[in-house]
HTML snippet that shows the backbone in 3Dmol.js (N, CA, C, O; Angstrom):
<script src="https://3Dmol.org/build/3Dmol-min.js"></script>
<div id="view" style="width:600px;height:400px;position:relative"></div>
<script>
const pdb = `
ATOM      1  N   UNK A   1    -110.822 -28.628  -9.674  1.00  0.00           N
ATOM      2  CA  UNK A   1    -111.700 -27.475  -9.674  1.00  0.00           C
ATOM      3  C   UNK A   1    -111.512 -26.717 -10.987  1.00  0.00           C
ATOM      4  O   UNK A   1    -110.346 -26.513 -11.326  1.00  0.00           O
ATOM      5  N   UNK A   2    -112.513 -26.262 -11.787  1.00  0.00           N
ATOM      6  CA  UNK A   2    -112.660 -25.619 -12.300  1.00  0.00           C
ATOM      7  C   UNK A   2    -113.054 -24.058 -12.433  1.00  0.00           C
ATOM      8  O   UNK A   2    -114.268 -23.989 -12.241  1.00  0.00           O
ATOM      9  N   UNK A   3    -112.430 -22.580 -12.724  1.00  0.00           N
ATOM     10  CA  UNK A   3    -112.897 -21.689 -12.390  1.00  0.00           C
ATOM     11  C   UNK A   3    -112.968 -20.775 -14.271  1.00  0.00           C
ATOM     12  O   UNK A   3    -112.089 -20.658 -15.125  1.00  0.00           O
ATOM     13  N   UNK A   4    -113.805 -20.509 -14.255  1.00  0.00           N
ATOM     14  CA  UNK A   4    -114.112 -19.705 -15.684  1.00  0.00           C
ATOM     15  C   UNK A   4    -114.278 -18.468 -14.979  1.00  0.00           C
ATOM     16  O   UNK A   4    -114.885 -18.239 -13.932  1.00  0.00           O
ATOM     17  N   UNK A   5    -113.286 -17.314 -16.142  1.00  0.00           N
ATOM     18  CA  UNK A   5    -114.167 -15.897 -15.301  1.00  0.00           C
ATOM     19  C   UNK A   5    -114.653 -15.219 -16.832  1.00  0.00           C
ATOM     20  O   UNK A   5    -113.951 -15.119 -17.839  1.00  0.00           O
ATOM     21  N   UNK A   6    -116.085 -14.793 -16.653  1.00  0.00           N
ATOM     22  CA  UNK A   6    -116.480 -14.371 -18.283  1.00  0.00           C
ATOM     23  C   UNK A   6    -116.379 -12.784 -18.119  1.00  0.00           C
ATOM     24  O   UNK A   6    -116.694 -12.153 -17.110  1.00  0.00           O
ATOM     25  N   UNK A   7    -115.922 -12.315 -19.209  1.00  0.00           N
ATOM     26  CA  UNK A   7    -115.618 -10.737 -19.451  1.00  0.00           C
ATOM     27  C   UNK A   7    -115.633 -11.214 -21.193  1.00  0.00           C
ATOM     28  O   UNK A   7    -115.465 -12.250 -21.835  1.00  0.00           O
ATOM     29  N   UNK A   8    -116.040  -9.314 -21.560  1.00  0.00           N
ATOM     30  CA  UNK A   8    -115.187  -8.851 -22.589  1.00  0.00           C
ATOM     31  C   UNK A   8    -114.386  -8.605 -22.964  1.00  0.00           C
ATOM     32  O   UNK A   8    -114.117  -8.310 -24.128  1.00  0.00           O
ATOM     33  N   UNK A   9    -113.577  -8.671 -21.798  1.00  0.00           N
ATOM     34  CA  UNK A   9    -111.997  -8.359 -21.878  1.00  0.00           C
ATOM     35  C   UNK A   9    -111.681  -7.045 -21.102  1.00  0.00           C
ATOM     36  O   UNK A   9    -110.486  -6.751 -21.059  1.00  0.00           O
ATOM     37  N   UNK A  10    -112.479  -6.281 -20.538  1.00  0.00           N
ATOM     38  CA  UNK A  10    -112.808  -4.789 -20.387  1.00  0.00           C
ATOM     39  C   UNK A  10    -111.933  -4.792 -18.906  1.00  0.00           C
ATOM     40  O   UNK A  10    -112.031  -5.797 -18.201  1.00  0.00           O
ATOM     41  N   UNK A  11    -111.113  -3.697 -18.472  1.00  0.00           N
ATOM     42  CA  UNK A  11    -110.414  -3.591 -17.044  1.00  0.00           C
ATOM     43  C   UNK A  11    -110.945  -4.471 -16.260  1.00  0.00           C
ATOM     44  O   UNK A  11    -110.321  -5.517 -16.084  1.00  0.00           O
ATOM     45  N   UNK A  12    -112.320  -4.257 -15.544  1.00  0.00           N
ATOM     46  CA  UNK A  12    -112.558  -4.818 -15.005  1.00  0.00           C
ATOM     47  C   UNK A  12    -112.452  -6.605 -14.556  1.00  0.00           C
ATOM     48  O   UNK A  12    -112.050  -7.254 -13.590  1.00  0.00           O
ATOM     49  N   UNK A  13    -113.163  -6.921 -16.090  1.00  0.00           N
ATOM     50  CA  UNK A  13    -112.834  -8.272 -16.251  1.00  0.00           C
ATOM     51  C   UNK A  13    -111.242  -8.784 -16.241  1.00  0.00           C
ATOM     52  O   UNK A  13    -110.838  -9.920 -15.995  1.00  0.00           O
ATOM     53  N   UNK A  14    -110.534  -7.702 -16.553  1.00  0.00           N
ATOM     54  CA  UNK A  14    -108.808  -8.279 -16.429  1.00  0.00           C
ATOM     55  C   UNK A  14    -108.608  -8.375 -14.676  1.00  0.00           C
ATOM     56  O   UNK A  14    -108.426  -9.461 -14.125  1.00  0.00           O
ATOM     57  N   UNK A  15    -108.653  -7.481 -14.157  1.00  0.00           N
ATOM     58  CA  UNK A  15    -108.410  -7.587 -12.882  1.00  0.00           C
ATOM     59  C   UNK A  15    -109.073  -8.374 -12.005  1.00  0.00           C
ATOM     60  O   UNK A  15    -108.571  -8.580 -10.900  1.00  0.00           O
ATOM     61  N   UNK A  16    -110.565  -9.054 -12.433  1.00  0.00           N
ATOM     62  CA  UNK A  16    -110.803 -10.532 -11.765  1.00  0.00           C
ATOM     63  C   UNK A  16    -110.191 -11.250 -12.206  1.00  0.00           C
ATOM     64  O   UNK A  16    -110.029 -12.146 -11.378  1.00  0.00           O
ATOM     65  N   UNK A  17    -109.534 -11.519 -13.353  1.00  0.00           N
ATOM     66  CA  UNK A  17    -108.760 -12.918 -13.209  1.00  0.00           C
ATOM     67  C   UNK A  17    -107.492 -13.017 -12.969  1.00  0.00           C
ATOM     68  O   UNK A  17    -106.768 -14.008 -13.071  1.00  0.00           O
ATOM     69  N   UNK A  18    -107.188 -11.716 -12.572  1.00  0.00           N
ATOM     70  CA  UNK A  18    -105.259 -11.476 -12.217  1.00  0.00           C
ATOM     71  C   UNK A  18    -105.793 -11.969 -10.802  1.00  0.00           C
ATOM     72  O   UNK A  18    -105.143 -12.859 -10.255  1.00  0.00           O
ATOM     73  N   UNK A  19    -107.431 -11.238  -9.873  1.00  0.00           N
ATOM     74  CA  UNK A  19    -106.523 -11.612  -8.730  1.00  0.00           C
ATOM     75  C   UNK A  19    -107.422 -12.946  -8.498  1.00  0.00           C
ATOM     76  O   UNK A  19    -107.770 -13.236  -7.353  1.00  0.00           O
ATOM     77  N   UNK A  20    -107.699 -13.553  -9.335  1.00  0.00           N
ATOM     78  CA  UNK A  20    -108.232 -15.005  -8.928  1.00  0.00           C
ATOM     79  C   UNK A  20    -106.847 -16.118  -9.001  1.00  0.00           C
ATOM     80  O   UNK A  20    -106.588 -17.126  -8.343  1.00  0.00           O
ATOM     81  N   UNK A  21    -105.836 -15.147 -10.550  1.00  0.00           N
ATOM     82  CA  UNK A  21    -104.528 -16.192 -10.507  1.00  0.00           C
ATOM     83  C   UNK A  21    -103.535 -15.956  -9.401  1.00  0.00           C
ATOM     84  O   UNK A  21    -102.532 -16.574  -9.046  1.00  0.00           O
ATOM     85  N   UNK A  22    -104.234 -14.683  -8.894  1.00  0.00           N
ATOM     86  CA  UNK A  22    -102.953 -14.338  -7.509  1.00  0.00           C
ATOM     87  C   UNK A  22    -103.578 -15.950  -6.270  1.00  0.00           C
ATOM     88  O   UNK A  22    -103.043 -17.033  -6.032  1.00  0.00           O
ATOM     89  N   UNK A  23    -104.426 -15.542  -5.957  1.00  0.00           N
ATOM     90  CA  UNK A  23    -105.174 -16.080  -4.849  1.00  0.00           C
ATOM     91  C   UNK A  23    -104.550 -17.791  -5.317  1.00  0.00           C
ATOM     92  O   UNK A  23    -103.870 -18.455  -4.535  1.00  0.00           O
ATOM     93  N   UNK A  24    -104.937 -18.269  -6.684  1.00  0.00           N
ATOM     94  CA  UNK A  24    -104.830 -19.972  -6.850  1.00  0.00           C
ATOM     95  C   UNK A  24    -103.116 -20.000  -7.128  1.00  0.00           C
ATOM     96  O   UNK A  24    -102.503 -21.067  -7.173  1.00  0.00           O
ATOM     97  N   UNK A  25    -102.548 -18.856  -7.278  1.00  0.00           N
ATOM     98  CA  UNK A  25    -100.619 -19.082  -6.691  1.00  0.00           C
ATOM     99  C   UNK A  25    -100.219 -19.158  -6.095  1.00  0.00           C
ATOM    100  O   UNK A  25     -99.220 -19.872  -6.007  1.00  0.00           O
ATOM    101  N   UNK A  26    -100.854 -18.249  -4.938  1.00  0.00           N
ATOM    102  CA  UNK A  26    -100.288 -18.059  -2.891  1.00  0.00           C
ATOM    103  C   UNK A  26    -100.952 -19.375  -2.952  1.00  0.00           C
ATOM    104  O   UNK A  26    -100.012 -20.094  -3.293  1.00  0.00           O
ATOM    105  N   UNK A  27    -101.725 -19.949  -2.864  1.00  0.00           N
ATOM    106  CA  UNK A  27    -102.425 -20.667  -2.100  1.00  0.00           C
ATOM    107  C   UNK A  27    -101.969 -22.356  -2.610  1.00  0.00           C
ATOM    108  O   UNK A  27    -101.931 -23.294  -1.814  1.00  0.00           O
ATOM    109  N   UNK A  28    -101.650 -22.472  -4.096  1.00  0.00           N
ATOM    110  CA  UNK A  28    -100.815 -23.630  -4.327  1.00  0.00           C
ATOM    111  C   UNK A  28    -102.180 -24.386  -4.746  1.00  0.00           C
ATOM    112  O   UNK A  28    -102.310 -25.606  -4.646  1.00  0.00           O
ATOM    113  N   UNK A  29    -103.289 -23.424  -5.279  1.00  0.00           N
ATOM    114  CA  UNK A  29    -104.528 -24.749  -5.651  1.00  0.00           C
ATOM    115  C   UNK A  29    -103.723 -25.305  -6.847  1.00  0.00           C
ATOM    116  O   UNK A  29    -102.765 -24.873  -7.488  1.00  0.00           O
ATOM    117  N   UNK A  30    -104.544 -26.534  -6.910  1.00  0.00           N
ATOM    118  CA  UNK A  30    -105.196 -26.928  -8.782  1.00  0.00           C
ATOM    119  C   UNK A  30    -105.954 -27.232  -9.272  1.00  0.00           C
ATOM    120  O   UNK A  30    -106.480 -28.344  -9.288  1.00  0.00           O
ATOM    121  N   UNK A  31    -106.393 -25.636 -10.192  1.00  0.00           N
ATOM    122  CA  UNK A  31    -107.169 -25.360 -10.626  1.00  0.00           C
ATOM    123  C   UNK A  31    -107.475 -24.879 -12.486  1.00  0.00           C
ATOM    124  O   UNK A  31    -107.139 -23.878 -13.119  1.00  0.00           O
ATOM    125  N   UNK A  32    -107.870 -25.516 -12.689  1.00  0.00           N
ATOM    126  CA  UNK A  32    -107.885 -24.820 -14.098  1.00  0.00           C
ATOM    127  C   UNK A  32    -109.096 -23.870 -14.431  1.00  0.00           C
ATOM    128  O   UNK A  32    -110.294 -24.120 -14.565  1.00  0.00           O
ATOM    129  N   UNK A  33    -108.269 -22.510 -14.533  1.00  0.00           N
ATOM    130  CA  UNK A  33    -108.966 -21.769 -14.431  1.00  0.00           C
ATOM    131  C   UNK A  33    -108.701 -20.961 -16.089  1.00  0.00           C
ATOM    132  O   UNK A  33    -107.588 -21.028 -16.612  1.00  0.00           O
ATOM    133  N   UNK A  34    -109.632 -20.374 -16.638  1.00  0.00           N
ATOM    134  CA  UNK A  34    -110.518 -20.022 -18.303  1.00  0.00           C
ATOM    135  C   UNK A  34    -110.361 -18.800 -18.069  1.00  0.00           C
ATOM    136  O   UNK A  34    -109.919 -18.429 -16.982  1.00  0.00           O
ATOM    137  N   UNK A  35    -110.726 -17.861 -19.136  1.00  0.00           N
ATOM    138  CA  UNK A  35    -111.246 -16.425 -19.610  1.00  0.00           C
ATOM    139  C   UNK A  35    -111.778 -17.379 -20.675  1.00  0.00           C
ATOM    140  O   UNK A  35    -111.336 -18.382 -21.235  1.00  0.00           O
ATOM    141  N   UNK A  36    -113.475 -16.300 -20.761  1.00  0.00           N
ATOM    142  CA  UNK A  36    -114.201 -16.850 -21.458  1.00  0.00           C
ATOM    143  C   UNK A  36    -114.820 -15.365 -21.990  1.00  0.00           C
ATOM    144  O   UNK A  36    -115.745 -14.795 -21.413  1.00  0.00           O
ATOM    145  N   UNK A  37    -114.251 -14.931 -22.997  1.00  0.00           N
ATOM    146  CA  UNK A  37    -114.776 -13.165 -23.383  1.00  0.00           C
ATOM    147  C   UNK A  37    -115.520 -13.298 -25.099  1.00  0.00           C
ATOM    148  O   UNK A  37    -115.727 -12.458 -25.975  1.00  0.00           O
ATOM    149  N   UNK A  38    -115.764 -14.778 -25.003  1.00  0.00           N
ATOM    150  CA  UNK A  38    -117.297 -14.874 -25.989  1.00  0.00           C
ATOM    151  C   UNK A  38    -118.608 -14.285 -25.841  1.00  0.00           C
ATOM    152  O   UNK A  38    -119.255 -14.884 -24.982  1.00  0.00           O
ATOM    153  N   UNK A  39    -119.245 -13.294 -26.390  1.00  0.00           N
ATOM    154  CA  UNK A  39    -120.335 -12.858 -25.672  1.00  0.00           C
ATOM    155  C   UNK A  39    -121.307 -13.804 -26.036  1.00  0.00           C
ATOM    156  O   UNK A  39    -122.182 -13.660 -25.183  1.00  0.00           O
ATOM    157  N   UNK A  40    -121.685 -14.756 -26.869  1.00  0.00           N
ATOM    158  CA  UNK A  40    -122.528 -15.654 -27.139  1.00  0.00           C
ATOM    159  C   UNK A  40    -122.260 -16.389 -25.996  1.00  0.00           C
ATOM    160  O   UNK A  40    -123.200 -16.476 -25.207  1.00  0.00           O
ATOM    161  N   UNK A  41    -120.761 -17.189 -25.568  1.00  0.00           N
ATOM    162  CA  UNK A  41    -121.089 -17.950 -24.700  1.00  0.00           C
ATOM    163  C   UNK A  41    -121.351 -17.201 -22.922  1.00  0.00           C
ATOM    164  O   UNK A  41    -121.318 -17.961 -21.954  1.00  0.00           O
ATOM    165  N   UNK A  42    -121.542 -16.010 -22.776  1.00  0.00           N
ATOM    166  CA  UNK A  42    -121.248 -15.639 -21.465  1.00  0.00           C
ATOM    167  C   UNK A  42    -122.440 -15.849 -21.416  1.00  0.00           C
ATOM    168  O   UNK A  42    -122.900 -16.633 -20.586  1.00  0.00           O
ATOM    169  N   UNK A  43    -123.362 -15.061 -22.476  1.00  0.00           N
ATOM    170  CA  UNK A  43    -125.086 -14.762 -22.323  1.00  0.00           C
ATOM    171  C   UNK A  43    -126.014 -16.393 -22.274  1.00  0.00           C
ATOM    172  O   UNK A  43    -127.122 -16.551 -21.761  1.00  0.00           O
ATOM    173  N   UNK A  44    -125.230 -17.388 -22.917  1.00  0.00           N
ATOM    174  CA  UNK A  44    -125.707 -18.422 -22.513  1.00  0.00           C
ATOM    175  C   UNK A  44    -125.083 -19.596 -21.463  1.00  0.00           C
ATOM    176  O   UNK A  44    -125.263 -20.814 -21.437  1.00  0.00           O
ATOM    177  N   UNK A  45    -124.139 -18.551 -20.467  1.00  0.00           N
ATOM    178  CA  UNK A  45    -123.793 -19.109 -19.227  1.00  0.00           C
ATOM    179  C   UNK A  45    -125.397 -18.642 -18.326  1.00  0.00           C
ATOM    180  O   UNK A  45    -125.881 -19.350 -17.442  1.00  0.00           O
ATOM    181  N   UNK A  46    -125.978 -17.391 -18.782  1.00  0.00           N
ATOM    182  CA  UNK A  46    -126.938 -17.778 -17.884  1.00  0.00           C
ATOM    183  C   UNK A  46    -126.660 -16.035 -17.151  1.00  0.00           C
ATOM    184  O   UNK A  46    -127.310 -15.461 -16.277  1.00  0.00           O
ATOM    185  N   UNK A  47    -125.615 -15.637 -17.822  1.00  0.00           N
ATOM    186  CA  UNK A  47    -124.780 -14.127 -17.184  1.00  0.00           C
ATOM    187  C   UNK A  47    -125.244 -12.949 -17.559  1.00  0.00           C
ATOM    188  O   UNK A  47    -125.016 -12.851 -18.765  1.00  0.00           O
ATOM    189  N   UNK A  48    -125.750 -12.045 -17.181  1.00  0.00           N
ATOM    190  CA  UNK A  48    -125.788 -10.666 -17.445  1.00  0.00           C
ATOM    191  C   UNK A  48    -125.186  -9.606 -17.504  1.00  0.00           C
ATOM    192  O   UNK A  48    -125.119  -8.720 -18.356  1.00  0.00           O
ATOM    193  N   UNK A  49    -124.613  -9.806 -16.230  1.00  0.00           N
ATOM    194  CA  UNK A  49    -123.446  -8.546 -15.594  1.00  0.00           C
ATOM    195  C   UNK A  49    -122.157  -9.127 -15.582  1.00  0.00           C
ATOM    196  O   UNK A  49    -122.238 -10.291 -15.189  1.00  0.00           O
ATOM    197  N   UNK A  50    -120.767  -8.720 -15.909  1.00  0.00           N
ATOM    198  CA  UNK A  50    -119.864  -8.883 -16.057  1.00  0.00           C
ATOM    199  C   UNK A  50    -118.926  -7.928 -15.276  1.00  0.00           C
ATOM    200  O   UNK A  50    -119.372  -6.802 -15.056  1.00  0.00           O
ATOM    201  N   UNK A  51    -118.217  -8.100 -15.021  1.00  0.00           N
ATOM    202  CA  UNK A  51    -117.177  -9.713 -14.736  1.00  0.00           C
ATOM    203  C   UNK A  51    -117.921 -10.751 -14.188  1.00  0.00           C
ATOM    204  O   UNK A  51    -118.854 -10.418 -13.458  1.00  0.00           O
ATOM    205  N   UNK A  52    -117.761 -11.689 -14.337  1.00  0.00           N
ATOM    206  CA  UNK A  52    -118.808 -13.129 -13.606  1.00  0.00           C
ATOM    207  C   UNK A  52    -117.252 -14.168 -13.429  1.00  0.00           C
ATOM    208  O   UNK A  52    -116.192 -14.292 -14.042  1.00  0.00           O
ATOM    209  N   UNK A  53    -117.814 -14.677 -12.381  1.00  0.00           N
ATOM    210  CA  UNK A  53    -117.311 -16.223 -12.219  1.00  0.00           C
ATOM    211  C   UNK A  53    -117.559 -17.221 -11.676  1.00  0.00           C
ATOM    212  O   UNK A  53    -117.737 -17.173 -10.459  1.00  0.00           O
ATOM    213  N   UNK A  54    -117.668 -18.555 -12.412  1.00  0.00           N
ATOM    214  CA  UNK A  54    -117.609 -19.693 -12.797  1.00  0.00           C
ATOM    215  C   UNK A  54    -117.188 -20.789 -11.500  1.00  0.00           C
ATOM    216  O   UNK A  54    -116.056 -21.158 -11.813  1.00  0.00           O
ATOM    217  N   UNK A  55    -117.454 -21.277 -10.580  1.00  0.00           N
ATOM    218  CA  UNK A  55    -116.847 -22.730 -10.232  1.00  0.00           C
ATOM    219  C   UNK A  55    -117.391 -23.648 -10.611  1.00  0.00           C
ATOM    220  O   UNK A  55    -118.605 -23.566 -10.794  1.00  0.00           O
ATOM    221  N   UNK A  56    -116.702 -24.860 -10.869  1.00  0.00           N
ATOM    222  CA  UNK A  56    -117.204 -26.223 -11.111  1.00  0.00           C
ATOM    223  C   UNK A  56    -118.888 -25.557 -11.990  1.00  0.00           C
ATOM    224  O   UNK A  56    -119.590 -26.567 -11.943  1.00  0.00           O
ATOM    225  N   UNK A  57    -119.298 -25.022 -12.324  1.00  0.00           N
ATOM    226  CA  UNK A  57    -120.329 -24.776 -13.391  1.00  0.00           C
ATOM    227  C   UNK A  57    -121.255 -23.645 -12.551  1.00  0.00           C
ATOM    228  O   UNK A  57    -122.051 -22.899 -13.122  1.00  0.00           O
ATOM    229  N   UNK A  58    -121.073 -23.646 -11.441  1.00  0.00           N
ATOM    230  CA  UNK A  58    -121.910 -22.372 -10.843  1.00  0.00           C
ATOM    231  C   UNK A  58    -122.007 -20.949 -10.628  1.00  0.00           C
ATOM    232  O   UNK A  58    -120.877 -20.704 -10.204  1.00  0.00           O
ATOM    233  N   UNK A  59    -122.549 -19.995 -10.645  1.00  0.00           N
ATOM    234  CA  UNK A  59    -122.443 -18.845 -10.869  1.00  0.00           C
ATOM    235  C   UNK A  59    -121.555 -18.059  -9.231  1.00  0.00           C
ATOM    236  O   UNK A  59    -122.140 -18.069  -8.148  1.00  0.00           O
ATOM    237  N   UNK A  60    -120.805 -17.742  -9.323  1.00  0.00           N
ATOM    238  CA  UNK A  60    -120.655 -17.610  -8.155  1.00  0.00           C
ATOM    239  C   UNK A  60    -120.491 -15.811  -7.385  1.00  0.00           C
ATOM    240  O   UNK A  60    -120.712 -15.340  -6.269  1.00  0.00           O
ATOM    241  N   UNK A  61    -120.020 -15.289  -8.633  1.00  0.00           N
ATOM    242  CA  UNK A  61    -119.888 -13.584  -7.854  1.00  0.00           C
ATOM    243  C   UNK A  61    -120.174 -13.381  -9.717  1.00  0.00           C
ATOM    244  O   UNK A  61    -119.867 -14.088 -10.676  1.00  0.00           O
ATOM    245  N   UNK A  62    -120.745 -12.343  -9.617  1.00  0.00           N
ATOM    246  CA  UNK A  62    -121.443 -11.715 -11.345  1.00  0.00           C
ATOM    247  C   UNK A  62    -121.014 -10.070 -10.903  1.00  0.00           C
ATOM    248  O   UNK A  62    -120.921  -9.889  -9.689  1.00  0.00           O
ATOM    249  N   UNK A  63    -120.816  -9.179 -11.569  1.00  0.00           N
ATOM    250  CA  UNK A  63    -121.223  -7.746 -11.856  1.00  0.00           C
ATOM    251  C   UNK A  63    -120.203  -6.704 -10.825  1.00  0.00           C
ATOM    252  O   UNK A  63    -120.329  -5.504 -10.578  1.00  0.00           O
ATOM    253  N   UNK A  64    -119.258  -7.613 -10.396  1.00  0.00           N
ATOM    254  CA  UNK A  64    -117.770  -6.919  -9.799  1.00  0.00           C
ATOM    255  C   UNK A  64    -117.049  -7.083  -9.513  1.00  0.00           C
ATOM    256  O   UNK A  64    -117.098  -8.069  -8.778  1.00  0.00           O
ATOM    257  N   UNK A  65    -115.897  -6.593  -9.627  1.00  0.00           N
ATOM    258  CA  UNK A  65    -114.426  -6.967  -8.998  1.00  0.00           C
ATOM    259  C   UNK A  65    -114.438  -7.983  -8.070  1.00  0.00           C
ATOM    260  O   UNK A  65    -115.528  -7.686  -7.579  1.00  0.00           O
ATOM    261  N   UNK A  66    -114.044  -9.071  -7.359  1.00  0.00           N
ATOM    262  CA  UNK A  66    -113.871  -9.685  -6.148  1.00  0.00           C
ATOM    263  C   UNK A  66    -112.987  -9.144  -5.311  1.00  0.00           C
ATOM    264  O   UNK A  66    -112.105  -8.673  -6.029  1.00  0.00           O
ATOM    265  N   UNK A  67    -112.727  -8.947  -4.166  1.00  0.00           N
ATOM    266  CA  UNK A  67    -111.578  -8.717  -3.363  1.00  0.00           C
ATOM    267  C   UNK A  67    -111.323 -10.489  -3.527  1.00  0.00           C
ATOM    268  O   UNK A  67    -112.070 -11.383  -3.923  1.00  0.00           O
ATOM    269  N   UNK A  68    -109.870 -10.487  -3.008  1.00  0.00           N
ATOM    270  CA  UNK A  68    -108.751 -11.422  -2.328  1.00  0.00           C
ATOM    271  C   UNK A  68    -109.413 -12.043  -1.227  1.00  0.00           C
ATOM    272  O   UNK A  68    -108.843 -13.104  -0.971  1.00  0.00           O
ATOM    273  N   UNK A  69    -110.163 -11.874  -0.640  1.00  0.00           N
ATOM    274  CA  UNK A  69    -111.020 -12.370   0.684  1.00  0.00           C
ATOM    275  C   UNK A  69    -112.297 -12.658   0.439  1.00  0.00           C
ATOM    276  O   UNK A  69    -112.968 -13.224   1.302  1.00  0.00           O
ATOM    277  N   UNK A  70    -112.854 -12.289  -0.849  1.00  0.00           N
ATOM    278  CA  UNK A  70    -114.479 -12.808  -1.129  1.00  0.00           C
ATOM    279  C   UNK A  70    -114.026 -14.458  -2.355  1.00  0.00           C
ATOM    280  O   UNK A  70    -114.566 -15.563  -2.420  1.00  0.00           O
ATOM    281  N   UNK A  71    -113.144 -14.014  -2.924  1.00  0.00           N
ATOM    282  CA  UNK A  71    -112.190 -15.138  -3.770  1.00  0.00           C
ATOM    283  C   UNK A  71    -112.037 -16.164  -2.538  1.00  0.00           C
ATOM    284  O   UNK A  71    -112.945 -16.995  -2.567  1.00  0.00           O
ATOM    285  N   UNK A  72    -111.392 -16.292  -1.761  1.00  0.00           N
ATOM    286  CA  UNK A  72    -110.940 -17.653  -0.894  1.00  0.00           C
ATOM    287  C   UNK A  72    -112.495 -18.136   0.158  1.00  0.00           C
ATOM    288  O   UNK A  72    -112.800 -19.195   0.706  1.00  0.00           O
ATOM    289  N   UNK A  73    -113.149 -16.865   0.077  1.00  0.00           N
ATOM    290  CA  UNK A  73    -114.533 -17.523   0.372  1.00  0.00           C
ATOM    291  C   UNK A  73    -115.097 -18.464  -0.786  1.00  0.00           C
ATOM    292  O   UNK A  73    -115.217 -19.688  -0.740  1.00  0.00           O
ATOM    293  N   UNK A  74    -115.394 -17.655  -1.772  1.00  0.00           N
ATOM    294  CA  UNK A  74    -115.930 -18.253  -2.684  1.00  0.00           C
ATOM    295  C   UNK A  74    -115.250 -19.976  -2.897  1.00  0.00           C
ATOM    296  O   UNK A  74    -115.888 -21.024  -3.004  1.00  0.00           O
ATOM    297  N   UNK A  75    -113.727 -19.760  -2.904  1.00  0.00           N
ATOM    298  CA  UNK A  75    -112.874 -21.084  -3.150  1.00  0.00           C
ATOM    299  C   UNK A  75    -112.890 -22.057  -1.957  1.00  0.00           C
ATOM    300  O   UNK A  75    -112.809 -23.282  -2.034  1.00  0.00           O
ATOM    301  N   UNK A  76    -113.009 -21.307  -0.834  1.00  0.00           N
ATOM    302  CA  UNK A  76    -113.272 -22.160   0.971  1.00  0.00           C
ATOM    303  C   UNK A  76    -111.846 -22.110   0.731  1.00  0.00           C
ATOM    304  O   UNK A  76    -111.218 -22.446  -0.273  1.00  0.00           O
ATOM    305  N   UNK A  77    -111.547 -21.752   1.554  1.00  0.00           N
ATOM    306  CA  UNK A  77    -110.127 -21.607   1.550  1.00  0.00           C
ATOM    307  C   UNK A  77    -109.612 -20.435   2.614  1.00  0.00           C
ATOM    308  O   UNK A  77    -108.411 -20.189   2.728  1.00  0.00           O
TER     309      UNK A  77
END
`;
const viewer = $3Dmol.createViewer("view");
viewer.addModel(pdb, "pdb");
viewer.setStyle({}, {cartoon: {color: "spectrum"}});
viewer.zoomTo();
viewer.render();
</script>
């Protein structure tokens, strides 16, 4: 599995990918998971709103924080 999370780098975007690395540590995935805080490449992921993230190439939560419980949805898990 692959997980990209695109930010500028901005709070927000830090704290989706702390708790996406919390969630793929408890849980023992493997996953290789990105920060991608290119704005050329976010805008031609197809992204508008940021924080966004990425599985296997699909858009999956865009324009906020995730909780810990929308993350293991998103992952099935």
């Amino acid at each position: 599995m692959e997980i990209k999370v695109l930010g500028t780098g901005c709070a927000k975007c830090k704290a989706t990918y702390q708790a996406i690395e919390k969630v793929i540590n408890e849980n023992h995935l493997e996953v290789r998971l990105t920060k991608v805080e290119d704005i050329v490449e976010i805008i031609n992921s197809g992204v508008m709103a940021t924080p966004a993230v990425i599985v296997d190439g699909a858009v999956k939560i865009k324009g906020h924080v995730p909780s810990e419980s929308e993350i293991r949805k998103v992952l099935d898990i």
